[in-house]
C-alpha positions in Angstrom: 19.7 56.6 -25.4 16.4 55.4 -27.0 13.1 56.8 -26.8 10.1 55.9 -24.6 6.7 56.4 -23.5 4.1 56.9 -20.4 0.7 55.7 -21.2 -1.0 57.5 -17.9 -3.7 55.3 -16.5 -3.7 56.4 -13.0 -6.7 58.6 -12.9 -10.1 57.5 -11.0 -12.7 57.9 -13.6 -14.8 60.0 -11.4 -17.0 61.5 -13.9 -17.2 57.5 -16.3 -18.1 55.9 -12.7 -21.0 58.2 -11.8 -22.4 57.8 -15.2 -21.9 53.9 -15.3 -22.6 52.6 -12.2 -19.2 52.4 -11.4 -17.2 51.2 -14.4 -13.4 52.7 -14.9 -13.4 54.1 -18.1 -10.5 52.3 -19.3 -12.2 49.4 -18.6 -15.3 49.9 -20.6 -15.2 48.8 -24.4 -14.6 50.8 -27.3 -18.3 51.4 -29.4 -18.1 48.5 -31.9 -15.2 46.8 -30.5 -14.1 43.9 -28.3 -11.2 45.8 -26.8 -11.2 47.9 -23.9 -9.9 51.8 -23.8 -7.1 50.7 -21.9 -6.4 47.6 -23.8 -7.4 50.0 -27.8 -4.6 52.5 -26.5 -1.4 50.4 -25.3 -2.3 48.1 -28.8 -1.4 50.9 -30.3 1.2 52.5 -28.9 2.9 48.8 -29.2 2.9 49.1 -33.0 4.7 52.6 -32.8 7.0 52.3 -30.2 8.1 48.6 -31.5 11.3 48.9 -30.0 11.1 51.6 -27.3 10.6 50.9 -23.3 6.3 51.5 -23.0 5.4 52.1 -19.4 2.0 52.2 -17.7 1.4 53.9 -14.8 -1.6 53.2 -12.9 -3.2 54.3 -9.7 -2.7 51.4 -6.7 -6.5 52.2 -5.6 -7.5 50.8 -8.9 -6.9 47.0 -8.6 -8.9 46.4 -11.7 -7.3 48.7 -13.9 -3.8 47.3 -12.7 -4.9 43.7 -13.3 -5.4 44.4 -16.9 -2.4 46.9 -17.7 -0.3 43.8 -16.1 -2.1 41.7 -19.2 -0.8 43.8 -21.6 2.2 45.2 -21.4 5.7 44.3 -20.0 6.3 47.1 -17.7 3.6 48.9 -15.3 3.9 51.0 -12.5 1.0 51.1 -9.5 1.4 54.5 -8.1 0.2 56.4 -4.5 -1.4 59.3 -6.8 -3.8 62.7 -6.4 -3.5 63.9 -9.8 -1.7 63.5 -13.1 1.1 65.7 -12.2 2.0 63.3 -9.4 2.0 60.4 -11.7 4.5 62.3 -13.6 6.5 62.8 -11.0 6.6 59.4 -9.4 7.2 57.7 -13.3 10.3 59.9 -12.9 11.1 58.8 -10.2 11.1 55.2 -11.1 12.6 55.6 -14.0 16.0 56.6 -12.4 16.2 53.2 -11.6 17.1 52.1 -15.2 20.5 51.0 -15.9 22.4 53.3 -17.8 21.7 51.9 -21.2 18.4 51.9 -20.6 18.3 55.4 -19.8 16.4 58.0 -22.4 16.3 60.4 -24.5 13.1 61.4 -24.9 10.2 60.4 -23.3 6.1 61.0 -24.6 3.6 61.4 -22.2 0.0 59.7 -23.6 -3.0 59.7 -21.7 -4.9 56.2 -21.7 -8.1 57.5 -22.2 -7.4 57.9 -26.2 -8.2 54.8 -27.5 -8.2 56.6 -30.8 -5.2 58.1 -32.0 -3.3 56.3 -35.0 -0.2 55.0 -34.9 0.9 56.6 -37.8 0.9 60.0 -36.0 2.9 58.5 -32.7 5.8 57.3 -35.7 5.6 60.5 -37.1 6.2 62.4 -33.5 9.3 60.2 -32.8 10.9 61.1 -35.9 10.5 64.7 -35.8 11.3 64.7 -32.4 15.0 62.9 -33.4 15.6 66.2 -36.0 13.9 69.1 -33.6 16.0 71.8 -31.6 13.4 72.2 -29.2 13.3 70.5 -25.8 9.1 69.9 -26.2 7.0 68.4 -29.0 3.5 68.3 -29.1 0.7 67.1 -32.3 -2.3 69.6 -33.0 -5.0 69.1 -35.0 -7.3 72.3 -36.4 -5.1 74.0 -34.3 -5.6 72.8 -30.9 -2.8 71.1 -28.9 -3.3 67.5 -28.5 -1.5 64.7 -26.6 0.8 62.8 -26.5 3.5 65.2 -25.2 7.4 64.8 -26.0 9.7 65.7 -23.3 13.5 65.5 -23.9 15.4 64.2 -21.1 17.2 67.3 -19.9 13.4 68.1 -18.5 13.0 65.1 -16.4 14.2 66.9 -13.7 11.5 69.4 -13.7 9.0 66.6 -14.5 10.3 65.1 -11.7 9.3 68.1 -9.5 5.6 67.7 -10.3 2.8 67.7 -7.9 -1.3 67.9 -8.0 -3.2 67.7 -11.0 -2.0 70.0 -13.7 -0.1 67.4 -15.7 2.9 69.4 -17.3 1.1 72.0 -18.2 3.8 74.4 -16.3 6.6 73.1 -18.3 4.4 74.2 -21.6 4.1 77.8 -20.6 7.7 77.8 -19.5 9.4 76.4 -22.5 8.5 76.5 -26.4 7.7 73.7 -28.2 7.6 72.1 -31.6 4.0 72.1 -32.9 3.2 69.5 -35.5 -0.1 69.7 -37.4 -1.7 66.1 -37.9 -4.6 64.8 -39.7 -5.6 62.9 -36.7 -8.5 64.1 -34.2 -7.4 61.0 -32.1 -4.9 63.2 -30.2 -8.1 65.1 -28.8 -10.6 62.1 -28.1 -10.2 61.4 -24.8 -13.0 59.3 -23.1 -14.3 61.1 -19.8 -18.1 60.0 -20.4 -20.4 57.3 -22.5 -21.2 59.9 -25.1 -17.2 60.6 -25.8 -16.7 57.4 -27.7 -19.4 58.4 -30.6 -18.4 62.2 -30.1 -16.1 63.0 -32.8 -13.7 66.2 -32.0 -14.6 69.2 -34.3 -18.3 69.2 -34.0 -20.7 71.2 -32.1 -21.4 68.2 -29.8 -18.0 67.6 -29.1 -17.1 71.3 -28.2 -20.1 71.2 -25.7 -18.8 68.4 -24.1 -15.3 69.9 -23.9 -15.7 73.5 -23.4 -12.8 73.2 -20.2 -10.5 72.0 -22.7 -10.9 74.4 -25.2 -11.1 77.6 -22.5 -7.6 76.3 -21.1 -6.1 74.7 -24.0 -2.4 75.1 -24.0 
């Protein structure tokens, strides 16, 4: 059993599109970069998870955002969706149809709208993961609870039972997880409008912008 990895890129962009005339944020590029959000997230993810199964899921509606997760990565998954629990759910779902040696042990959960988390913190939440006793591990940085999210595969089922748009935040509240302090506010900079990519987490600015997180953080 091996470890993999959802990069969840299924969402509509609703709040990205109204801003900018009706660009997905994943396909927008990164401030001072040729790379798109999509394309800056699965880059790196590749150079953690070298020799671990890397699925994207994406939303069927978005064609576009499809197209280009087909350029990059072996494995992608067009989903019917209304919400990122859903998307869960049906990745679950698909993945039952590995063979047994493909099956895993743990999986992570990454959204694709953070183009800026290191790859040195996604290597250093895989081998922690290998030596914890707990069934969830999770990064934070200044002490707020960042992505991605590691699930060990006895959980699948209730991943699997998923629905709406609440992610797996149930399954957080439920069972207690590993917390592992990094040096990396990439596992909070996630890109919902224009002014996220030069909004760094920690400051005033960014607080403003993300005042939902914060009030419901996990």
């Amino acid at each position: 059993m091996t470890t993999g990895i959802f990069i969840m890129a299924a969402g509509l962009s609703t709040r990205f599109k109204r801003i900018s005339h009706g660009q997905h944020k994943l396909l927008a590029k990164c401030e001072n970069s040729p790379l798109s959000v999509l394309e800056t997230t699965t880059k790196t993810v590749q150079k953690a998870f070298q020799n671990s199964p890397i699925f994207i899921l994406t939303n069927e509606q978005e064609t576009a955002v499809t197209a280009h997760a087909h350029q990059l990565n072996k494995h992608v998954m067009p989903l019917k969706s209304d919400g990122l629990s859903t998307s869960i759910a049906a990745g679950i779902d698909a993945l039952q149809q590995l063979t047994p040696h493909q099956r895993l042990k743990h999986l992570f959960i990454l959204p694709a709208d953070l183009p800026f988390i290191q790859r040195e913190t996604l290597m250093l939440l895989q081998g922690r993961f290998e030596k914890s006793d707990k069934k969830i591990i999770r990064p934070t940085f200044q002490g707020l609870s960042g992505h991605p999210v590691g699930f060990h595969h006895s959980l699948f089922p209730e991943l699997q039972a998923l629905s709406g748009d609440f992610g797996a935040k149930i399954l957080l509240q439920k069972h207690t997880s590993e917390k592992v302090p990094v040096l990396d506010p990439g596992i909070l900079w996630d890109i919902d409008v224009p002014e996220d990519f030069a909004t760094h987490p920690g400051t005033l600015a960014w607080c403003a912008l993300n005042a939902e997180y914060l009030k419901n953080r996990a």
